[in-house]
N, C-alpha and C positions, 0 to 999 in steps of 0.2 A: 041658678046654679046652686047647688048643695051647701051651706054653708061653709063646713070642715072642708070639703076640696077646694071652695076657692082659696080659704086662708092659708090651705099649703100648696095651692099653685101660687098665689103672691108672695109668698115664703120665700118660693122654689126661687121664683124671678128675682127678691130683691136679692139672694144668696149669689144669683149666675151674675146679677151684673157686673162688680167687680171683676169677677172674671172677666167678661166679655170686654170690658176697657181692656183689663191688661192685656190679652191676647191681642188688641187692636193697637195698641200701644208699640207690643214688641214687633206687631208686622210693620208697623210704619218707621219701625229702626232698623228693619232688614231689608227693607225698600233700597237701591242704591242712591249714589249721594248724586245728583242731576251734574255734567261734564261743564264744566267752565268753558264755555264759548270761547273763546280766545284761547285755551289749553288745545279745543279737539280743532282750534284753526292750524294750529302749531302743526299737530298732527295731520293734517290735512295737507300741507304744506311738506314735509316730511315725503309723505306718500305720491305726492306728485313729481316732486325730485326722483325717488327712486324707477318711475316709472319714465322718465324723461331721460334716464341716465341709462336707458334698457330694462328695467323690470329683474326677473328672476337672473338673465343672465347676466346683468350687474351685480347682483347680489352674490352669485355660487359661482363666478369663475374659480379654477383653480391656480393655474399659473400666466405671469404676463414676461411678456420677453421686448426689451426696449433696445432701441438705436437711436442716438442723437448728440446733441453737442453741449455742453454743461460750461459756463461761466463762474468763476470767484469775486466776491467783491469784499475788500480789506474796510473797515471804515466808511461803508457806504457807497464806495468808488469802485465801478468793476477794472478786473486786471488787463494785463492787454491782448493777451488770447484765450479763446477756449479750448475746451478739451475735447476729446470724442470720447464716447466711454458706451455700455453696451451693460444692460440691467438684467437682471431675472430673477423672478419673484416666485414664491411659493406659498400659496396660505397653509397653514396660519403664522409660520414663524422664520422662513427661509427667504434670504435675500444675499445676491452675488452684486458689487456694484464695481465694474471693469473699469478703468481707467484709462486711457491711451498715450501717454504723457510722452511729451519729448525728452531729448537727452536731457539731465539733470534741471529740469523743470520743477519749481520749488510749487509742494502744491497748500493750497493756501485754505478757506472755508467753505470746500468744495462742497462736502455733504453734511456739516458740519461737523469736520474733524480742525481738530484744532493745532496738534502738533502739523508739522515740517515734516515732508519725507519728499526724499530724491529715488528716482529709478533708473537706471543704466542701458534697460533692457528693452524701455519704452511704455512697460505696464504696471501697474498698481492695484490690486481687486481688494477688496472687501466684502469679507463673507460673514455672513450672522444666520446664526442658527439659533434657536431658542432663547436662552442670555448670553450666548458666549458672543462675542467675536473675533476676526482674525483679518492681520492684513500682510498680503504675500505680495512681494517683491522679488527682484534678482537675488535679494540676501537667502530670502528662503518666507518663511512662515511664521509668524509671529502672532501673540496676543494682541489684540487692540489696545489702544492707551484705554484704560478706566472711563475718563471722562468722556471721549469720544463715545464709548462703547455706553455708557449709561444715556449721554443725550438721544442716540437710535433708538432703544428699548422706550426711552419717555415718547419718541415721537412715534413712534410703531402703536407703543398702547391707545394712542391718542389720533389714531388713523381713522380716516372715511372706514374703510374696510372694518374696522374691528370695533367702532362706533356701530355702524348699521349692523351686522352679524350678529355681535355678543351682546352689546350693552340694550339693545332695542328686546333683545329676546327675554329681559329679567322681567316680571315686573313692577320689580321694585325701582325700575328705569323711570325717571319723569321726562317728558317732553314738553318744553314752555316757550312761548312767544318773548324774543328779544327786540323786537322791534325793526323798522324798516331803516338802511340806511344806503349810501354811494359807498359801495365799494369796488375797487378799481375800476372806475368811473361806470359804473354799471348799477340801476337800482337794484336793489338785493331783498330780501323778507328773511329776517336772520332767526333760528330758532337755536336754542342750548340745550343740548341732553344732559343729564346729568343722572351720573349713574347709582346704585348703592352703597357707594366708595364714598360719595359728595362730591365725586369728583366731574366734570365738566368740560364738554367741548363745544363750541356754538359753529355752526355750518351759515352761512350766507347763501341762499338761495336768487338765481335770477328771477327777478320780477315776470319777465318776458318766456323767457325760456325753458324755467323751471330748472337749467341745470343748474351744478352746484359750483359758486362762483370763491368759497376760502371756506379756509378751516381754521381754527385758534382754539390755543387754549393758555390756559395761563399756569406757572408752576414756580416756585421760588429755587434762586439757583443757591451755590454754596457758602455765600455772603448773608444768606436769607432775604433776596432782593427780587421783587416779583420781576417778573419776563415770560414775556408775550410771544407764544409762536406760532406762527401765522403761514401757513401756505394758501399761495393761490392758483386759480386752476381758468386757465383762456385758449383761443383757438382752437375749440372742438373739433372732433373727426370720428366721425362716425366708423368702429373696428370692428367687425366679425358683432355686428349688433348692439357695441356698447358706446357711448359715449365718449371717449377720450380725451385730457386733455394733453394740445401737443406747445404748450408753454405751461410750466409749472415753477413757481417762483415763491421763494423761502422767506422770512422776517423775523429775526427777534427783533422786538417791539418796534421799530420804523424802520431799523437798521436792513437792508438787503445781505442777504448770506449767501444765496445761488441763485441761480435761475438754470433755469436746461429746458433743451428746445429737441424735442421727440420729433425725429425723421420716420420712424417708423415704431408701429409695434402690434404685436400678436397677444393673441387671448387661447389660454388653454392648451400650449404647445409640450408635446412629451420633452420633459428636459433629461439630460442624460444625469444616470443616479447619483456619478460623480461631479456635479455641478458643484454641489455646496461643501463638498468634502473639504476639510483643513486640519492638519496636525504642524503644532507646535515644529520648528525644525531649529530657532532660534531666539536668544534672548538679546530684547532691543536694550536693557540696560545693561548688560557687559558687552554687547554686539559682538559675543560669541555663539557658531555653532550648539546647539547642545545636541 
């Protein structure tokens, strides 16, 4: 070879190869980061549930309409009768919850509402629409007490429904292995979402079944004292395709709060447009008209 051309071919080369490291350097930083076994089991786990629970049409129902019979428990002890009461739901933010109550039937940690209230008339609904709520009686229509009306919204945000829909869709959503445990005597494969809030809900899957056996999450009440709310979901029946459950039973942290026992229910029913309607008609602290 030519003397001069090789010296500026070796030139050329010793010149590119820095290049050629860093070019090789930044690909293997834009390579992705290899999935934590145990992360994509999570997920894995996750997506079997959903598929066990119905698939797509567990996912995008729009409305569900319930019949059944709902229990109080005071202090861990339930009361001495139940209630009948009759549900309907609308995603994303609409829910009517009927009540059947006998004459001056004092009602106690039904849904967890916390105040006392009597009905004359037999009924009691609770309606929530967006943030607001409202509870109509024979008095007329009223605001929801605050704290009542703030624990529904914490547990709404913190729903199967809006866990799988919204917070799965970010993401900046993480899905992590919680480990395996007995829950309601049942083995379970527990996973925790946590969303880009920080915030946190762990689902308990059946080992066997795949379907989904409790929900929890955790929240500090207005003492700043952690508590644990825990729904669990037993006696499937298979509805219009989806999985249901027809025992669903309440817990701050061991404590029992409800239970109710689903006789029946529909997926996707036209509800009339005046279901969730409610205007203000009186004030529960003067328990005047307005």
């Amino acid at each position: 070879m030519n003397k001069p051309l090789f010296a500026f071919a070796l030139g050329a080369a010793v010149l590119m190869t820095p290049v050629l490291v860093v070019a090789q350097a930044g690909s293997q930083q834009a390579a992705p980061a290899a999935v934590d076994p145990t992360i994509r089991k999570a997920r894995e786990q996750l997506d079997k549930m959903i598929k066990a629970m119905g698939g797509d049409a567990f996912l995008n129902y729009n409305t569900v309409t319930q019949l059944g019979r709902t229990y109080s428990f005071y202090q861990g002890q339930p009361r001495e009768m139940s209630i009948q009461y009759a549900r309907m739901w609308q995603w994303p933010d609409k829910d009517r919850f009927q009540l059947a109550v006998a004459d001056e039937y004092v009602l106690g940690a039904i849904i967890g509402i916390d105040t006392t209230h009597k009905s004359k008339n037999g009924t009691v609904s609770y309606i929530h629409t967006g943030d607001k709520g409202f509870e109509v009686s024979y008095k007329g229509t009223a605001e929801e007490d605050p704290k009542s009306l703030q624990d529904f919204i914490r547990r709404r945000a913190h729903s199967p429904e809006v866990v799988l829909r919204e917070w799965l869709k970010d993401p900046a959503t993480i899905v992590l292995p919680a480990g395996d445990a007995i829950v309601d005597q049942r083995m379970a494969n527990q996973v925790t979402i946590i969303n880009s809030k920080n915030d946190s809900v762990t689902l308990a899957i059946d080992a066997n079944s795949n379907l989904l056996v409790s929900r929890s999450f955790t929240f500090r009440d207005e003492f700043g004292y952690k508590v644990t709310d825990t729904e669990m979901y037993s006696n499937y029946r298979n509805v219009d395709g989806i999985m249901s459950p027809m025992s669903i039973v309440r817990y701050h942290d061991d404590q029992m709060v409800s239970q109710r026992f689903v006789s029946e229910a529909h997926y996707n029913v036209n509800l009339a447009p005046t279901t969730f309607d409610a205007q203000v008609t009186y004030d529960t602290k003067t328990n005047k008209k307005k």
